[in-house]
C-alpha positions as CSV (number, residue, x, y, z in Angstrom):
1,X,-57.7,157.5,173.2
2,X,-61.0,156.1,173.5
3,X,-61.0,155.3,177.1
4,X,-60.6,158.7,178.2
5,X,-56.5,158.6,178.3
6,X,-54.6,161.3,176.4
7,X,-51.2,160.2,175.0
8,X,-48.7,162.8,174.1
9,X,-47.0,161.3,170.9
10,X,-43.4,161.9,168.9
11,X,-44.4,160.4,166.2
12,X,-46.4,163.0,163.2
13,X,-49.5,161.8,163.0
14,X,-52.5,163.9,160.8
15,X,-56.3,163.6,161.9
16,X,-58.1,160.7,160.6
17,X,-54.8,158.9,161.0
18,X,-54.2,155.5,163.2
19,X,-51.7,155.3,165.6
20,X,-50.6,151.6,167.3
21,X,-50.3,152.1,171.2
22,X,-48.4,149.8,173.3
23,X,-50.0,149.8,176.5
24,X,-47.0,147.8,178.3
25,X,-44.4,150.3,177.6
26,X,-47.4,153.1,177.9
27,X,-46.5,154.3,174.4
28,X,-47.1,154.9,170.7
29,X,-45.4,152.9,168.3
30,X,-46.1,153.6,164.5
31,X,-48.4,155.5,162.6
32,X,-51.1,154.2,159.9
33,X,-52.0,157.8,157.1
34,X,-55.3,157.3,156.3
35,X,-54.6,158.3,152.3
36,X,-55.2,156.7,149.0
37,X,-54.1,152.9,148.6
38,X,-53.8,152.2,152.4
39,X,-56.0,149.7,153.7
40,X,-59.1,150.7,156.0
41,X,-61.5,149.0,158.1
42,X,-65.1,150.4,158.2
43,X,-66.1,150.5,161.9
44,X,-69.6,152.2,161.8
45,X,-72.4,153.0,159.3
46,X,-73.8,150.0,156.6
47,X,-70.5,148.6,155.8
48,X,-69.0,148.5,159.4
49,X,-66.8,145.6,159.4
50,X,-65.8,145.5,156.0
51,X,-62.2,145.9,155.3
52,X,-60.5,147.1,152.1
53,X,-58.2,149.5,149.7
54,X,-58.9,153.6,149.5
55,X,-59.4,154.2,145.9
56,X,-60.2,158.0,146.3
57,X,-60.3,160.6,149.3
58,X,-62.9,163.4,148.4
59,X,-61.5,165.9,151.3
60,X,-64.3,168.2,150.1
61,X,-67.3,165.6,150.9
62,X,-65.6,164.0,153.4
63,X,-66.0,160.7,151.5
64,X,-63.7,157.9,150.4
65,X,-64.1,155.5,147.8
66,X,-63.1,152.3,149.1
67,X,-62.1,148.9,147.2
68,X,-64.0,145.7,148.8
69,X,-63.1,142.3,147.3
70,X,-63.5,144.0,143.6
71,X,-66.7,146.0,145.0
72,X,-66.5,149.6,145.3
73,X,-68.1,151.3,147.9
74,X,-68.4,154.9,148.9
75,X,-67.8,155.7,153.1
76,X,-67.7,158.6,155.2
77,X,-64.4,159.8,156.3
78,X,-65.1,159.7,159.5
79,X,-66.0,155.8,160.1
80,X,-62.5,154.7,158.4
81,X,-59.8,154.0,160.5
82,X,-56.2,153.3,158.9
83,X,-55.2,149.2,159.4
84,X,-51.6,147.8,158.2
């Protein structure tokens, strides 16, 4: 977690996936694959903030093709996160 908390999760989740937390119950919820046609958010680099389909995952570049209102962009791995 980003504030420091570790969660210890029974749901299978892979890394570079999203995982929803409910903090009222103190639990995880559901799991968001970060894989081709889910839908991403861009949280750091250029495009932060920009929110759209994975077209292609290039596991070897660590790159992702991502479909932005018809524009295609290309985005680190690493600064996608998984959105429903």
């Amino acid at each position: 977690m980003i504030d420091g908390r570790n969660l210890i999760s029974r749901i299978k989740c892979n890394i570079n996936d999203s995982i929803l937390v409910n903090f009222e119950k103190k639990g995880d919820e559901k799991c968001f694959p970060l894989k081709e046609k889910s839908n991403a958010i861009v949280f750091e680099g250029k495009h932060a903030g920009k929110k759209g389909m994975v077209n292609k995952m290039n596991q070897e570049r660590k790159m992702a093709e991502l479909n932005v209102q018809g524009e295609k962009i290309n985005v680190l791995i690493k600064q996608l996160m998984a959105i429903e």
